[in-house]
N, CA, C and O atoms as CSV, one atom per row, in Angstrom:
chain,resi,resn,atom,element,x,y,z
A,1,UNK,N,N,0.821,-1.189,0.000
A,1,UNK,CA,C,0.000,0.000,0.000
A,1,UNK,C,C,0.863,1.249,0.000
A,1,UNK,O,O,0.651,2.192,-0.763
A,2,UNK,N,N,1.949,1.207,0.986
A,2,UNK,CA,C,2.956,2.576,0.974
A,2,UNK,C,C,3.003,2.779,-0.551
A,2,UNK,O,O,2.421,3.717,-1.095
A,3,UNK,N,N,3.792,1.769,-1.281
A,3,UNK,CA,C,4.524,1.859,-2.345
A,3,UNK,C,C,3.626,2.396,-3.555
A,3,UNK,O,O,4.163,2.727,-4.612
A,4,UNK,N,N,2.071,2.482,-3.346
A,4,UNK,CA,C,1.090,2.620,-4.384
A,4,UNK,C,C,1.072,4.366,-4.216
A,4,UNK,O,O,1.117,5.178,-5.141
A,5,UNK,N,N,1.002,4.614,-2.956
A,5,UNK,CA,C,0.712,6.078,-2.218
A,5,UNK,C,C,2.022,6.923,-2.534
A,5,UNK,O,O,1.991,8.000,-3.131
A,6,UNK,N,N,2.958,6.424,-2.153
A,6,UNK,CA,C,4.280,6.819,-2.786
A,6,UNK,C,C,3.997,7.194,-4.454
A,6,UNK,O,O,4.143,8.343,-4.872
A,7,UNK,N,N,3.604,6.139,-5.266
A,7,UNK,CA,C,3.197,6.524,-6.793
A,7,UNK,C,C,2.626,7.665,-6.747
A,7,UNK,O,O,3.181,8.685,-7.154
A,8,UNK,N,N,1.583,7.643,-6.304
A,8,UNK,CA,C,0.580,8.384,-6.639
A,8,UNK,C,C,1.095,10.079,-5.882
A,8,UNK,O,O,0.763,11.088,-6.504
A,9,UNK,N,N,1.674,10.185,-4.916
A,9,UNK,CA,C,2.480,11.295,-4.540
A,9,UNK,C,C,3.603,11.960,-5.529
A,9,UNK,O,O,3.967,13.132,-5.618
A,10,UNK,N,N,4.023,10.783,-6.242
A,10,UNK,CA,C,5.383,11.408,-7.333
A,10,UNK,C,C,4.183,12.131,-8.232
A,10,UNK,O,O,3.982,13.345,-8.264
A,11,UNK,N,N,3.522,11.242,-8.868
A,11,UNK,CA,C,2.729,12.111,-9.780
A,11,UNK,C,C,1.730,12.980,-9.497
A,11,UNK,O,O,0.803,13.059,-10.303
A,12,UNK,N,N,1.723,13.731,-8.401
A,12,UNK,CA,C,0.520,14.645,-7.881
A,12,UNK,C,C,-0.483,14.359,-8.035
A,12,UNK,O,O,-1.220,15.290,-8.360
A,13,UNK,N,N,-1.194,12.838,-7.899
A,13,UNK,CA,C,-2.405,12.440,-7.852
A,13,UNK,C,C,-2.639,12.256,-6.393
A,13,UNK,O,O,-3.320,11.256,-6.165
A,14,UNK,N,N,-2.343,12.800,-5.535
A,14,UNK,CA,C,-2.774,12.167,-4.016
A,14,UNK,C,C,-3.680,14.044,-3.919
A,14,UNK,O,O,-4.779,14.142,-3.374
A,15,UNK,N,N,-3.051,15.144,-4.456
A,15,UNK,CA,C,-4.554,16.152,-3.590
A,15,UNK,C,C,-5.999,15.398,-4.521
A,15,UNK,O,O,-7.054,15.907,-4.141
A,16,UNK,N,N,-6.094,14.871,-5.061
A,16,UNK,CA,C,-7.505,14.527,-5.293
A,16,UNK,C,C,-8.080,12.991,-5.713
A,16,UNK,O,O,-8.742,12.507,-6.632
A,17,UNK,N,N,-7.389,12.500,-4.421
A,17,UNK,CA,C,-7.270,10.797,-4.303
A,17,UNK,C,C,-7.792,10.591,-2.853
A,17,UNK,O,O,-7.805,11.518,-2.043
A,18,UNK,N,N,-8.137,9.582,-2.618
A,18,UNK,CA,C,-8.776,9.368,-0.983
A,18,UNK,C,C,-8.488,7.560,-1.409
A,18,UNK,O,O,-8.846,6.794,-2.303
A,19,UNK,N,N,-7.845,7.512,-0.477
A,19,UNK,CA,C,-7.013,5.893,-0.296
A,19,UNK,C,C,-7.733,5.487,1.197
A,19,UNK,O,O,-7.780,6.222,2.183
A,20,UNK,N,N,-8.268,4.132,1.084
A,20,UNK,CA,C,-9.049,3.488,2.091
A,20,UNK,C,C,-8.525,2.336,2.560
A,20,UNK,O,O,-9.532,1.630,2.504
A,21,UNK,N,N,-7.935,1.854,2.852
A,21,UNK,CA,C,-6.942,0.752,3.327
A,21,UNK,C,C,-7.268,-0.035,4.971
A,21,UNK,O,O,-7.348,0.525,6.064
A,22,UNK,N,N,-7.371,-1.129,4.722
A,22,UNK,CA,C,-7.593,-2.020,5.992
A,22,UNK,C,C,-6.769,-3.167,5.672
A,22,UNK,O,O,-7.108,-3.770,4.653
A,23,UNK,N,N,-5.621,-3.673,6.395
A,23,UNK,CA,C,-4.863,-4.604,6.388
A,23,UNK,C,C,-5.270,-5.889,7.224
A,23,UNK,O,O,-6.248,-6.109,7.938
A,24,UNK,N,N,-4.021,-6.761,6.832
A,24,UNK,CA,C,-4.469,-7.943,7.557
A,24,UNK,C,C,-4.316,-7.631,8.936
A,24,UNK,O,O,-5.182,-8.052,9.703
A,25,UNK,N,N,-3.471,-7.040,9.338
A,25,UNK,CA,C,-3.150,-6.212,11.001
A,25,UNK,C,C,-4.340,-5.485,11.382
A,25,UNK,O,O,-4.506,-5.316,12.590
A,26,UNK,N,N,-5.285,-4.976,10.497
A,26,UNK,CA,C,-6.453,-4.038,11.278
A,26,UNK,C,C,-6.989,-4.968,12.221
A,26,UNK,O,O,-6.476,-6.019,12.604
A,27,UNK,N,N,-8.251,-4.381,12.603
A,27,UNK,CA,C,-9.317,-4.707,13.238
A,27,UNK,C,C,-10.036,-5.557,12.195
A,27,UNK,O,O,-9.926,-5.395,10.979
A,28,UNK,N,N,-11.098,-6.867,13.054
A,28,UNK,CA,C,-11.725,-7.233,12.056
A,28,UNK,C,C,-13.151,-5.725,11.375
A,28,UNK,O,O,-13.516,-5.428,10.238
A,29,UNK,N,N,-13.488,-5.244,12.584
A,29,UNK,CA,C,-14.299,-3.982,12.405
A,29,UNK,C,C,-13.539,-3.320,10.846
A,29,UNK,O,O,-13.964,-3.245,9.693
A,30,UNK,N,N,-12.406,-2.969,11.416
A,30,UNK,CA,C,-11.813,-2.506,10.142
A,30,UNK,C,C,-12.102,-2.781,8.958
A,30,UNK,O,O,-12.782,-2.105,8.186
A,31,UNK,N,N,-11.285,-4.400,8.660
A,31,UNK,CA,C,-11.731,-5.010,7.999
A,31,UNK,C,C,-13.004,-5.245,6.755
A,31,UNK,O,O,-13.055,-5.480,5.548
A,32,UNK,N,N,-13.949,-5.018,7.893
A,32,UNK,CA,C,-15.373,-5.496,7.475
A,32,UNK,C,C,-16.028,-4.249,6.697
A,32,UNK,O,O,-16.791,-4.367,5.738
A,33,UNK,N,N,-15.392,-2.425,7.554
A,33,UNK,CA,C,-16.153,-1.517,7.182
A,33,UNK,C,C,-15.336,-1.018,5.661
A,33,UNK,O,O,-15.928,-0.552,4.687
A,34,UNK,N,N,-14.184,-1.200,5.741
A,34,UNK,CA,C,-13.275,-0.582,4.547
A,34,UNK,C,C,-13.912,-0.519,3.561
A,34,UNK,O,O,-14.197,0.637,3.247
A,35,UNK,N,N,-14.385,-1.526,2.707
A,35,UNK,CA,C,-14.876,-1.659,0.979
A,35,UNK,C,C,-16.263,-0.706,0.920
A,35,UNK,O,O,-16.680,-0.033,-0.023
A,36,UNK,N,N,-16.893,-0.912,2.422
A,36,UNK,CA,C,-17.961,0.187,2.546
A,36,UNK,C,C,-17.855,1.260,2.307
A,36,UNK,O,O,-18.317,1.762,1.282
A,37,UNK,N,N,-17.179,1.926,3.246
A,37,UNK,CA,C,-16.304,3.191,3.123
A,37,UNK,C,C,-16.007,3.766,1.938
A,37,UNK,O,O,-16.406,4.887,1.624
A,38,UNK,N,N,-15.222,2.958,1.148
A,38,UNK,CA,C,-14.628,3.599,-0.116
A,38,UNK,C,C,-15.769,3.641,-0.982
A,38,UNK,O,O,-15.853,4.663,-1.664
A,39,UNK,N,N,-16.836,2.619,-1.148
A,39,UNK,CA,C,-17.830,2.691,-2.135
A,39,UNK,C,C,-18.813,3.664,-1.794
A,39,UNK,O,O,-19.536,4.186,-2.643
A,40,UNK,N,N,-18.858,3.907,-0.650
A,40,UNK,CA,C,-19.727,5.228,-0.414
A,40,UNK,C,C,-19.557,6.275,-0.789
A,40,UNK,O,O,-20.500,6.962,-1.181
A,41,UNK,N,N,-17.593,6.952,-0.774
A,41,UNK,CA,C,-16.947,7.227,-1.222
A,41,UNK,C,C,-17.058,7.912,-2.631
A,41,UNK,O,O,-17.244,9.097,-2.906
A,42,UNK,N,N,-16.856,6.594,-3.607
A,42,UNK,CA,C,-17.059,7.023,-4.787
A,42,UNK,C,C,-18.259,6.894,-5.332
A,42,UNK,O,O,-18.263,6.499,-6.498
A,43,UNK,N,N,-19.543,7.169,-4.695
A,43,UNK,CA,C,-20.643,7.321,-4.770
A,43,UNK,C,C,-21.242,9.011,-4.945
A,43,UNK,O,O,-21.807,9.767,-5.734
A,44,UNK,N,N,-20.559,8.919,-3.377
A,44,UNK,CA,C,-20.925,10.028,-3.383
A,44,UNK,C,C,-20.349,11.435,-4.625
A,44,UNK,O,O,-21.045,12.404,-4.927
A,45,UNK,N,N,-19.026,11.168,-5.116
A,45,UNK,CA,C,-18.570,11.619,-6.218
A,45,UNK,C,C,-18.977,11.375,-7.936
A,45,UNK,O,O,-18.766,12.126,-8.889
A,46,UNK,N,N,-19.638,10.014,-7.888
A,46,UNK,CA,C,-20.261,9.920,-8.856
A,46,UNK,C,C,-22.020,10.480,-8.922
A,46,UNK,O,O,-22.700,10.654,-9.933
A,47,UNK,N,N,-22.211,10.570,-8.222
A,47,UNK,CA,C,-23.252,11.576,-7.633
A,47,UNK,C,C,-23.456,12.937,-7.930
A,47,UNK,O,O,-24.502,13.367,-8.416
A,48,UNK,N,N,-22.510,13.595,-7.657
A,48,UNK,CA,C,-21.994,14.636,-8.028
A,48,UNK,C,C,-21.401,15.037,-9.061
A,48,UNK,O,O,-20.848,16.136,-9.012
A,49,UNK,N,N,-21.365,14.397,-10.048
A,49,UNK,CA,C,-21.166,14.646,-11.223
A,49,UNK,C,C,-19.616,14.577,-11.528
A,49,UNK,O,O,-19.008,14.954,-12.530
A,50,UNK,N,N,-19.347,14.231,-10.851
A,50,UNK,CA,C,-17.695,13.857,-11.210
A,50,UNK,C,C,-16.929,12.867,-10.968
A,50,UNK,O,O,-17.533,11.992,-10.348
A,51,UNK,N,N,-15.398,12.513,-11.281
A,51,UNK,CA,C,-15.012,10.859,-11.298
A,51,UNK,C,C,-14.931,10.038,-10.415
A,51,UNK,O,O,-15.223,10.248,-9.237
A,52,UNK,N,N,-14.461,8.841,-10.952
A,52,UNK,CA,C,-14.702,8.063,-9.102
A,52,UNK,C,C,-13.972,6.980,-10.110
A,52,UNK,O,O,-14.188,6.867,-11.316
A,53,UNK,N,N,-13.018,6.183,-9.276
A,53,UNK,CA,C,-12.582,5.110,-9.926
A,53,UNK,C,C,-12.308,4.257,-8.342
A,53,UNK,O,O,-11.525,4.760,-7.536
A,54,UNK,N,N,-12.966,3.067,-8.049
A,54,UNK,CA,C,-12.788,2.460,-7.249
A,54,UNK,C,C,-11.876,1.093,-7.319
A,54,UNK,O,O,-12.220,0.315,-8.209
A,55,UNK,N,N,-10.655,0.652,-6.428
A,55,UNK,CA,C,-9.745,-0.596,-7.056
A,55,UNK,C,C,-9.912,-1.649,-5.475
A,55,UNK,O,O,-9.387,-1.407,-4.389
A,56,UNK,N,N,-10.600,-2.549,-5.752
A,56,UNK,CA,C,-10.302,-3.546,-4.513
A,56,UNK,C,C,-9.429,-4.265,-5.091
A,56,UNK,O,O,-9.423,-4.638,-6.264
A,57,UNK,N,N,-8.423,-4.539,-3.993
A,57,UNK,CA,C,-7.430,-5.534,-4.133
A,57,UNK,C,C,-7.716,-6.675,-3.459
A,57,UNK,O,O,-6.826,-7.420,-3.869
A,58,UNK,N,N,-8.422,-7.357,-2.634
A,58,UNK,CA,C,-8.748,-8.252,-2.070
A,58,UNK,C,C,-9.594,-8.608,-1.197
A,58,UNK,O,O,-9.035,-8.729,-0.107
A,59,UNK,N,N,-10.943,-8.887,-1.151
A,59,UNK,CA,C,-11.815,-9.085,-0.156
A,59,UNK,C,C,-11.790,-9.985,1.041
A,59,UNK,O,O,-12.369,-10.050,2.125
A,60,UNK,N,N,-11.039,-10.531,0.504
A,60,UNK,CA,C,-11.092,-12.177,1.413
A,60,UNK,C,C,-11.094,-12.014,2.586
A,60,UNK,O,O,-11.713,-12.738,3.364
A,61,UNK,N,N,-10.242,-10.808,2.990
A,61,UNK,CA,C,-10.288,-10.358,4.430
A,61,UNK,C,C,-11.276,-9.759,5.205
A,61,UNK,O,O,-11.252,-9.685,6.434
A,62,UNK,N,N,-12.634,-9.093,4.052
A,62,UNK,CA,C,-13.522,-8.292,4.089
A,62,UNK,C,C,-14.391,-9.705,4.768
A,62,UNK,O,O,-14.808,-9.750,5.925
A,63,UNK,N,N,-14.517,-10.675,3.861
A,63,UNK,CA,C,-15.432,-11.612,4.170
A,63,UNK,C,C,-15.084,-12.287,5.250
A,63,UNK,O,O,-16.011,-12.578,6.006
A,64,UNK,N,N,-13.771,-12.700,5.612
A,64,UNK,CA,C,-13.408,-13.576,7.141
A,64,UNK,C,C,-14.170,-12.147,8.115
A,64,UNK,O,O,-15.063,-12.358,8.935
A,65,UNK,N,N,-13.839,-11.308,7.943
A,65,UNK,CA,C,-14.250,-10.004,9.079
A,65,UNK,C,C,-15.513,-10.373,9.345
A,65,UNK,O,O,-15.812,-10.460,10.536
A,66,UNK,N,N,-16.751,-10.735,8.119
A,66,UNK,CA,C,-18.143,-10.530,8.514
A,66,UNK,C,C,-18.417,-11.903,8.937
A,66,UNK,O,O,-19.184,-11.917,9.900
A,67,UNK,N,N,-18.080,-12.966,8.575
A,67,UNK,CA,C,-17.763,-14.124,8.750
A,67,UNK,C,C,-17.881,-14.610,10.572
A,67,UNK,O,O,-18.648,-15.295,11.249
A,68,UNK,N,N,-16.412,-13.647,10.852
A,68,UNK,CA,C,-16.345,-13.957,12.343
A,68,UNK,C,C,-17.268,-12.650,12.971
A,68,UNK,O,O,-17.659,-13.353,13.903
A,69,UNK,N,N,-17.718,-11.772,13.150
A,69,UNK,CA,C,-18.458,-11.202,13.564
A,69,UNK,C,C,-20.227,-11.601,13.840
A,69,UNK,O,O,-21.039,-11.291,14.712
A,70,UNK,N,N,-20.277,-12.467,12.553
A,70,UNK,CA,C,-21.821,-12.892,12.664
A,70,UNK,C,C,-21.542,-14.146,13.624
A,70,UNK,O,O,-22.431,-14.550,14.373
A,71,UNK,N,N,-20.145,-14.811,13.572
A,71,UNK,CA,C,-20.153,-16.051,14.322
A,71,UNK,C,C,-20.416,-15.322,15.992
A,71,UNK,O,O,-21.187,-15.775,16.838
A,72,UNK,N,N,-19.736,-14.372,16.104
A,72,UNK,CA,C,-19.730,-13.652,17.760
A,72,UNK,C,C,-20.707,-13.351,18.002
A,72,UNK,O,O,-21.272,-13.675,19.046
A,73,UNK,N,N,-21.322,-12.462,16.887
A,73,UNK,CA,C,-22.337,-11.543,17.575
A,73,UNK,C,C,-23.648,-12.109,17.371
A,73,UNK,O,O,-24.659,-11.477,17.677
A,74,UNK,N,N,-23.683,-13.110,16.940
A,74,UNK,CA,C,-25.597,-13.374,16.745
A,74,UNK,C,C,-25.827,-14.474,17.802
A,74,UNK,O,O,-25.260,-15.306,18.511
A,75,UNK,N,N,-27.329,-13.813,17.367
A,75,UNK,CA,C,-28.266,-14.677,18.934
A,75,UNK,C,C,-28.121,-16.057,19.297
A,75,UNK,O,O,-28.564,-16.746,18.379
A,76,UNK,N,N,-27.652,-16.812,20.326
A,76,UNK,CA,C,-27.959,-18.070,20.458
A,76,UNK,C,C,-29.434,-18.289,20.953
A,76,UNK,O,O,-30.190,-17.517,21.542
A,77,UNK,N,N,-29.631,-19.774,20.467
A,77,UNK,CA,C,-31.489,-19.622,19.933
A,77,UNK,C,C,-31.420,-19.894,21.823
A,77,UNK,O,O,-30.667,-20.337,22.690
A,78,UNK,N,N,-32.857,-19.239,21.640
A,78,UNK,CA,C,-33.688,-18.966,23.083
A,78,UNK,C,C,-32.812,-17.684,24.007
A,78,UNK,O,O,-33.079,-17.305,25.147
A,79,UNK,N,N,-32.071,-17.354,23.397
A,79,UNK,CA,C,-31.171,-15.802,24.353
A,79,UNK,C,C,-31.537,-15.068,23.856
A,79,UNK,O,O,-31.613,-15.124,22.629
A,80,UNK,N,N,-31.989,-13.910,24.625
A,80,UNK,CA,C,-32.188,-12.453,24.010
A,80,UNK,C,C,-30.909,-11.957,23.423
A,80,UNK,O,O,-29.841,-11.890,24.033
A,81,UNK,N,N,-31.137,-11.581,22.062
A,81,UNK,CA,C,-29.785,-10.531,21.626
A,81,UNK,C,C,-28.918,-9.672,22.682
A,81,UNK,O,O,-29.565,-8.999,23.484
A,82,UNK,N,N,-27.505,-9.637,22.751
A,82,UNK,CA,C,-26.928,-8.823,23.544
A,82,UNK,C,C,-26.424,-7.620,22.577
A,82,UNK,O,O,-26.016,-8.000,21.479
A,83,UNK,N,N,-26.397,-6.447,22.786
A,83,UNK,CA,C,-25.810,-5.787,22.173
A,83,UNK,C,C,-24.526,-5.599,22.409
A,83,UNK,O,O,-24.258,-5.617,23.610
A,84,UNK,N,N,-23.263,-5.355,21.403
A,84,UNK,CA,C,-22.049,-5.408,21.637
A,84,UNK,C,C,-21.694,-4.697,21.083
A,84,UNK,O,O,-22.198,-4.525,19.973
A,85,UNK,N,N,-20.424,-3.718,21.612
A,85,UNK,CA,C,-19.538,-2.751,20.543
A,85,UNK,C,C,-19.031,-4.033,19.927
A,85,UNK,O,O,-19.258,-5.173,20.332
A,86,UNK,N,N,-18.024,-3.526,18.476
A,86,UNK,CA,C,-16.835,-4.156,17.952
A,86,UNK,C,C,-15.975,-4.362,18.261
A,86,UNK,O,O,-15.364,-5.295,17.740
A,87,UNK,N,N,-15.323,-3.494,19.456
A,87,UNK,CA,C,-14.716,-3.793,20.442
A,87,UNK,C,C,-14.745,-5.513,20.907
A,87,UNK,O,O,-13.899,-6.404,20.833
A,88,UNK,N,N,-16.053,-5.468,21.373
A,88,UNK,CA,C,-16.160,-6.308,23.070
A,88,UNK,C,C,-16.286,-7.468,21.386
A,88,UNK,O,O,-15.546,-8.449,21.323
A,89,UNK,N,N,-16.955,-7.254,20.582
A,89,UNK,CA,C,-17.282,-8.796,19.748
A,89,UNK,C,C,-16.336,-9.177,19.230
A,89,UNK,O,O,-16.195,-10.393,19.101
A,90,UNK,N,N,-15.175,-8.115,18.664
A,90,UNK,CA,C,-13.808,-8.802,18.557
A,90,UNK,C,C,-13.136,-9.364,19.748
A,90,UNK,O,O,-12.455,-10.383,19.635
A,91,UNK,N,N,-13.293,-8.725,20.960
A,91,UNK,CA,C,-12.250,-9.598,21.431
A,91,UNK,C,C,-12.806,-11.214,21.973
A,91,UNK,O,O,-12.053,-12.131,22.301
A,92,UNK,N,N,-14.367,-11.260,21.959
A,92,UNK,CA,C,-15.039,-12.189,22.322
A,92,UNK,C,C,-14.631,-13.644,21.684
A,92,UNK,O,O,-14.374,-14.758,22.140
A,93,UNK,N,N,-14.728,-12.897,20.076
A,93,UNK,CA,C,-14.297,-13.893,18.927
A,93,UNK,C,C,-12.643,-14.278,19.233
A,93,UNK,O,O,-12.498,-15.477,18.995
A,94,UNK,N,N,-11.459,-13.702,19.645
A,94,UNK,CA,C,-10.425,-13.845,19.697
A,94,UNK,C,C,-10.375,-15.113,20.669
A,94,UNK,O,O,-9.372,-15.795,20.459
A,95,UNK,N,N,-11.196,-15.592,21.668
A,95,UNK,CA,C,-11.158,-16.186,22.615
A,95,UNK,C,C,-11.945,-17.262,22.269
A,95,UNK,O,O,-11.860,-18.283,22.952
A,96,UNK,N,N,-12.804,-17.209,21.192
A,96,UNK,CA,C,-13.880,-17.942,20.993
A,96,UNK,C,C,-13.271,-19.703,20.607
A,96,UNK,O,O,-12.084,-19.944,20.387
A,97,UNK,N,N,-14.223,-20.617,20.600
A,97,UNK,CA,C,-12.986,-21.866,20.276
A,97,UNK,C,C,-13.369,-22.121,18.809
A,97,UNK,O,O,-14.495,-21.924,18.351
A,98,UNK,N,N,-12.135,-22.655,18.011
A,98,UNK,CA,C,-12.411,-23.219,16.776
A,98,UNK,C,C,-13.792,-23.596,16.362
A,98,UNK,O,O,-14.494,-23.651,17.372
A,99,UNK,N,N,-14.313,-23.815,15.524
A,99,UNK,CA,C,-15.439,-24.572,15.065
A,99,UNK,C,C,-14.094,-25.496,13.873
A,99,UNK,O,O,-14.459,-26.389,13.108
């Protein structure tokens, strides 16, 4: 990712670039919200009448994120829903055992 941002700095494309980046090191939160983010992003610019070029490089991480989050956070049958930050459901899941 540096090395793309670096590009795009030599050629003075970064004042009118918005780079959205979630690594394998983020948060799964991270993770999960990134591709959101950016597509809203260039929504909202295509909206507006002007360009938008959106580049995913890899979801896979997007999908383990929602993946383990629905495994944490959803109801076990007969329990009332708990509500949880992303916080408390990541670290829940970190502890959680294999399936």
């Amino acid at each position: 990712m540096a090395s793309v941002v670096r590009k795009l700095e030599e050629h003075g494309a970064m004042g009118h670039t918005i780079v959205v980046a979630a690594t394998a090191a983020d948060s799964a939160a991270m993770q999960y919200i990134a591709p959101y983010s950016g597509c809203t992003m260039g929504e909202y610019f295509r909206d507006s009448g002007r360009d938008a070029l959106i580049i995913y490089d890899d979801l896979t991480k997007q999908a383990w994120a929602i993946a383990r989050s629905r495994c944490c956070c959803a109801a076990r049958p007969a329990a009332r829903p708990i509500r949880a930050t992303c916080s408390t459901c990541t670290r829940a899941c970190s502890s959680a055992p294999r399936v």
